[in-house]
N, C-alpha and C positions, 0 to 999 in steps of 0.2 A: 648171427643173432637177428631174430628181427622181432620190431619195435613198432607196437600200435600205436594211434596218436587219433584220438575225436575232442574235439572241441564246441562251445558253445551251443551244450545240450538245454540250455533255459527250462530247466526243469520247472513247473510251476504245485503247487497244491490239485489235491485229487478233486477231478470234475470241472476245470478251468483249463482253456484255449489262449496259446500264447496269439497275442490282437486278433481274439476272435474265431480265430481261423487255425493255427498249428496245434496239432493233441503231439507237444514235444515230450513227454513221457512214452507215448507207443511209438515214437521215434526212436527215442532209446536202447526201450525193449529190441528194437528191432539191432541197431547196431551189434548188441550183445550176444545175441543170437547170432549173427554175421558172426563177429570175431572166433566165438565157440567151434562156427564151423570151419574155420581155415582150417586147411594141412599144410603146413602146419602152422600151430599155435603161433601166434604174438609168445615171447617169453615175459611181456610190460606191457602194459596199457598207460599211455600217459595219457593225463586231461588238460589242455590249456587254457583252462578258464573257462567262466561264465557257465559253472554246475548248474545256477540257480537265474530265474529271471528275479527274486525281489530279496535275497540274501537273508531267506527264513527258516527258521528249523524245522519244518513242516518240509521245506523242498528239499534240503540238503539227504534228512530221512527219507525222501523219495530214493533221492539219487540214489542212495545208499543200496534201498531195497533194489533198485533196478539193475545194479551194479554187482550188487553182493554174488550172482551164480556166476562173475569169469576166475576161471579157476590159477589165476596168475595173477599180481602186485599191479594196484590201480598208483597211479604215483598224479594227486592232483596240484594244480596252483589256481591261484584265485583270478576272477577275470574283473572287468568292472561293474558286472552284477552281482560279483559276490563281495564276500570283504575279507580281510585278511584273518580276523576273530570270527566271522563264517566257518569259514575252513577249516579252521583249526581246531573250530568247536565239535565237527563232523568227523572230523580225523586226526584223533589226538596222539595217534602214533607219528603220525607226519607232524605234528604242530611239537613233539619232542625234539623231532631232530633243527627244527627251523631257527634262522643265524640271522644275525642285523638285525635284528628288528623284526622283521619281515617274514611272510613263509617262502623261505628261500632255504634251499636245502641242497645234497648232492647223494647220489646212492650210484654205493660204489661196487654193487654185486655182480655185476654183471663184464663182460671184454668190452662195452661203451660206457665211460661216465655217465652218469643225467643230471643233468647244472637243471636247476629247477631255480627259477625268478620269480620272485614275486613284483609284478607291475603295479597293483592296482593301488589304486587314489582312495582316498575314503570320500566318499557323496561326491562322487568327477566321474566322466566317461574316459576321460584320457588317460594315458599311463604315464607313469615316472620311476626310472628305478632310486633314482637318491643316491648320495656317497658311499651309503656304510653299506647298500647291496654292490656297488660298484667294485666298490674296495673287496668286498668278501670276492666277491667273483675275481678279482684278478687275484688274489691271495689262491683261492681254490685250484686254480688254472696253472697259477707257479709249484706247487706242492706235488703236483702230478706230470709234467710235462710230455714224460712219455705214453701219455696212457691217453687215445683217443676221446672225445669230447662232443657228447651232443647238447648244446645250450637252447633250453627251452620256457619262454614267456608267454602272455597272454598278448598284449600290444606290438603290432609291428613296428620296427623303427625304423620304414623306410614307407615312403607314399607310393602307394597304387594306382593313384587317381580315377579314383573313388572317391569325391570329394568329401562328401557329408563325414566318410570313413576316415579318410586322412584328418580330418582335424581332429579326433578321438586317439592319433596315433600314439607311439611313445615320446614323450617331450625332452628325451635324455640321450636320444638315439647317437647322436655323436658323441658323449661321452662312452657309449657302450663299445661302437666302432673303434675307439680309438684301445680300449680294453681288450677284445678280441683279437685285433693285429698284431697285440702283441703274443698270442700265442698259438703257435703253429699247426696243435695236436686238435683244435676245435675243427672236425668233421662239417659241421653245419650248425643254424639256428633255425628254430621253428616256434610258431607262433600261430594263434587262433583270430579272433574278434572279428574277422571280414567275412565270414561264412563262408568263403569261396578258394578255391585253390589257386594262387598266386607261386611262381620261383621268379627269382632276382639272386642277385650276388649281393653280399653284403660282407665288409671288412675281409672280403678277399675269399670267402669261401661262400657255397651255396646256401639260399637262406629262404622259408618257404612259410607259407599260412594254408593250413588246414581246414577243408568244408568241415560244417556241418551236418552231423546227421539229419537234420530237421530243415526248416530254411534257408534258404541261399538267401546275401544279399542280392538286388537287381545288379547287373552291372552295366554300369551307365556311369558315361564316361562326359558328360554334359555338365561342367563346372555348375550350373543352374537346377539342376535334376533334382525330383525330390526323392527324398528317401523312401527307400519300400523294398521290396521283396518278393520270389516266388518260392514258386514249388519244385524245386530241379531237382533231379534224381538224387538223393543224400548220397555221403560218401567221409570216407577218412584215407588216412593216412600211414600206411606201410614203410618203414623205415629198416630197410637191410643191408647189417654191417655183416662184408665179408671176410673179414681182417686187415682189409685196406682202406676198402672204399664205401662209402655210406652211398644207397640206391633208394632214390624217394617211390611208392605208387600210388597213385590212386585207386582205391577198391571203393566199387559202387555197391552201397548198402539194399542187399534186394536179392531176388531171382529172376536172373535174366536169361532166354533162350538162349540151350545151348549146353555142354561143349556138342560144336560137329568138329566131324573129321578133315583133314585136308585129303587122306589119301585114304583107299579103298581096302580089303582086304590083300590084295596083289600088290598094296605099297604103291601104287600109281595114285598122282596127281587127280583127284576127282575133278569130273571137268562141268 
């Protein structure tokens, strides 16, 4: 199985530059066109948040148009630009199946669960999952124990140091850690909001944040540093489960020279 993952596409309204400077809609497009062309297919496109930079109907219907030609299940959750009545309202077959309160959901189609969380705060940049997503997620997790598990949120619950970022983190993260340990079949977690590709271990298993196809945060590592951003080669996240084991990649969004060969028509080592 393998399992796409982009995040914090900041969609905005047509004819408007995310500060100025990002056209994050011809980012998108471009992603799409990426994922179209793998061999093969993503069989899921997950979204970890932040569809939208101002959580408006206008961009959500962006998204949508930009999104609508992959020819496979977009599965989104909401980031802290969006909001949880956002999403729902874009995706109302997803806001059917959504439990706690929350658009927190689990789709069971495929040989990996997808535990889908919803994080976000309503008017806060930080996350919080709450009891009654906490509770559902460890209810979810005991119902299926044999059956592998990728759990996927908008907010990381572990510090990057990244400062400005870390305090936008998850504010629940040790109650989540302590939820996940208890269950063995969770493959990994994954998570969006830092633009940038980070792995760590988290409650015992691998745990990872997803670039952006559009802007990277800076990374700056200066407890005093200000916040800002460049222009780094976009990119996402390939997730291949091979009936064991979950294998993270990054795929750089683009055309890059290449493929060459290592070896010549004769099968020798080109020198």
């Amino acid at each position: 199985m393998l399992i796409a993952q982009i995040t914090d596409t900041h969609i905005r309204p047509s004819g408007t530059l995310a500060y100025g400077v990002v056209d994050t809609a011809a980012h998108l497009e471009r992603a799409v066109a990426h994922l179209q062309a793998l061999t093969p297919r993503p069989e899921v496109v997950l979204v970890t948040g932040d569809l939208t930079d101002f959580d408006r109907p206008e961009e959500y219907a962006r998204f949508r148009a930009l999104t609508d030609a992959l020819p496979v299940p977009l599965l989104p959750i909401p980031g802290n630009h969006d909001s949880t009545a956002g999403v729902a309202a874009a995706f109302p077959k997803i806001a059917a199946q959504a439990q706690a309160g929350k658009l927190n959901y689990v789709v069971e189609d495929f040989p990996v669960r997808l535990v889908m969380l919803d994080s976000s705060v309503a008017g806060a940049p930080h996350g919080e999952l709450g009891t009654r997503t906490l509770s559902w997620l460890d209810e979810t997790l005991s119902a299926a124990p044999e059956r592998p598990a990728l759990v996927a949120l908008h907010h990381p619950p572990f510090l990057t140091g990244i400062r400005h970022m870390d305090l936008q983190n998850l504010r629940d993260g040790q109650a989540l850690e302590q939820v996940l340990a208890r269950h063995g079949q969770v493959l990994a977690l994954i998570c969006g909001h830092v633009h940038r590709t980070v792995f760590t271990r988290f409650a015992g298993v691998p745990a990872s944040i997803c670039p952006s196809p559009a802007h990277a945060v800076s990374l700056d590592f200066d407890p005093a540093g200000e916040p800002g951003f460049h222009m780094e080669p976009p990119g996402l996240h390939l997730h291949r489960f091979d009936g064991g084991r979950l294998v993270t990649h990054l795929s750089f969004i683009g055309q890059y020279d290449g493929p060459h060969p290592f070896f010549g028509p004769d099968r020798t080592l080109l020198g």
